[in-house]
N, C-alpha and C positions, 0 to 999 in steps of 0.2 A: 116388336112389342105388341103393336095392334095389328099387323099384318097388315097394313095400308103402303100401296105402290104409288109411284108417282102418279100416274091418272088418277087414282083416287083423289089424293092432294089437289092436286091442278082442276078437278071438277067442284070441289069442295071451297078453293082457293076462288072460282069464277063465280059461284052461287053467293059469297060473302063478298065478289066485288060488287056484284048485281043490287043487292041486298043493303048494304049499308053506304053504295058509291064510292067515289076514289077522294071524297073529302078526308071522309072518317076514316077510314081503313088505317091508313098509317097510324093513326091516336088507338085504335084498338088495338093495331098488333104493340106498337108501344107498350100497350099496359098487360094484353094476355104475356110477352116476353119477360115483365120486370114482374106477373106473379108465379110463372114456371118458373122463373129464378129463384124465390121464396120457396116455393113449396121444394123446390130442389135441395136448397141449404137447410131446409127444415130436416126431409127424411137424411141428410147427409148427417148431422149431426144427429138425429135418434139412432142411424146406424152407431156412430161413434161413440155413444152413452150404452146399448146396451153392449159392443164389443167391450170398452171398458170393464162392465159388469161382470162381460163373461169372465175376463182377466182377473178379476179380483176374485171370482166366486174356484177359480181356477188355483189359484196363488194359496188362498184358503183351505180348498182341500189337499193341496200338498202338505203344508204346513201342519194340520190335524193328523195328516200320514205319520209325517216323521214326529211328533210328538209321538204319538201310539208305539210307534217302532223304537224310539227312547227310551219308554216306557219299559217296554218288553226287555231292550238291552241292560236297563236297571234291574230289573228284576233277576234274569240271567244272573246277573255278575255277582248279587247278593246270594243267587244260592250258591253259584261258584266258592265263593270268599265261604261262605257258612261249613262246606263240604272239606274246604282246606284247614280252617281250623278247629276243626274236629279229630 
């Protein structure tokens, strides 16, 4: 996703041990893990609202289909009936 390799990490991983010391550290990754949780179950379910969407927008134009094609077979069949009893 970001194209970061392990040494990236592990340099990035030593700069924020240096940085905040080995008090804190555990209490930030605590709290950065329990908001990429968040933000993970956020876009999980915006995925799921708009696939929803698509489904119903999907369902909808079927349904507008065969109505129109119901249509067309009524019509059909009325001039059929009209032609026979003539």
């Amino acid at each position: 996703m970001f194209d970061i390799g392990f040494w990236e990490l592990f340099v990035i991983f030593l700069l924020v041990l240096f940085v905040l010391g080995p008090e804190r550290l555990p209490l930030i990754a605590s709290n950065l893990g329990k908001w990429f949780g968040k933000i993970q179950r956020y876009f999980i379910n915006l995925k799921d609202s708009i696939d929803d969407e698509v489904e119903q927008s999907d369902v909808n134009k079927i349904i507008s289909d065969q109505k129109s094609h119901m249509s067309r077979m009524e019509e059909e069949i009325k001039k059929q009936t009209k032609k026979i009893k003539e």
